[in-house]
C-alpha positions in Angstrom: 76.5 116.2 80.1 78.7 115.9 83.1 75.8 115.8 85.5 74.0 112.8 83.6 76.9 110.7 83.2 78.0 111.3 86.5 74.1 110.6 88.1 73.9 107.8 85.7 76.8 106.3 87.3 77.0 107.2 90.4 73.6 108.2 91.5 72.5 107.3 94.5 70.4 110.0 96.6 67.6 110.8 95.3 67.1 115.1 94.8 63.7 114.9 95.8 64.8 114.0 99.2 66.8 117.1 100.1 64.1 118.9 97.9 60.7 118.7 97.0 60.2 120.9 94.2 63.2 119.1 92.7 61.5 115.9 92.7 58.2 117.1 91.0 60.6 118.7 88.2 62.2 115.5 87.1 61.7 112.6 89.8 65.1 110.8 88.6 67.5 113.6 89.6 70.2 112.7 92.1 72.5 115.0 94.1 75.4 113.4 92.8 74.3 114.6 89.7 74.1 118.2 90.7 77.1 118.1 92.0 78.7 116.5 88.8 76.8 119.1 86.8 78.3 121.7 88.9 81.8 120.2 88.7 81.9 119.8 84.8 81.0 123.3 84.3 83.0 124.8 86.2 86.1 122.4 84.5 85.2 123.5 81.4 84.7 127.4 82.6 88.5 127.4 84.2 89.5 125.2 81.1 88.5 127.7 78.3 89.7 130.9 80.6 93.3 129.2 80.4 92.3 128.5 76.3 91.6 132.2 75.9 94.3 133.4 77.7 92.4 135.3 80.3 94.2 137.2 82.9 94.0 135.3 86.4 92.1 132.6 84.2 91.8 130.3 87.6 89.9 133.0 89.1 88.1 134.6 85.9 86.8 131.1 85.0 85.5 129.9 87.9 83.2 133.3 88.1 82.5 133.3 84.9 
């Protein structure tokens, strides 16, 4: 979800640009996107470490 709302947005640079396999996947991908996608998950990764109590959750949730 974070990488569609955040290509939606603020998508300007197209994927397909950087990489060409990308672009014959899904032609509306943008890097902004990736990089949103990337972002939220590893949000919600740190966020549910700290949730469950994990030891060193900053650490164990961004691996994980």
């Amino acid at each position: 979800m974070g990488a569609y709302f955040i290509g939606k947005n603020f998508g300007k640079h197209k994927l397909s640009s950087f990489s060409s396999a990308a672009g014959a996947a899904s032609p509306k991908k943008t890097v902004e996107g990736a990089v949103g996608g990337l972002a939220a998950c590893t949000l919600f990764s740190v966020l549910g470490a700290y949730v469950m109590q994990w030891p060193l959750w900053a650490f164990t949730g961004t691996l994980y």
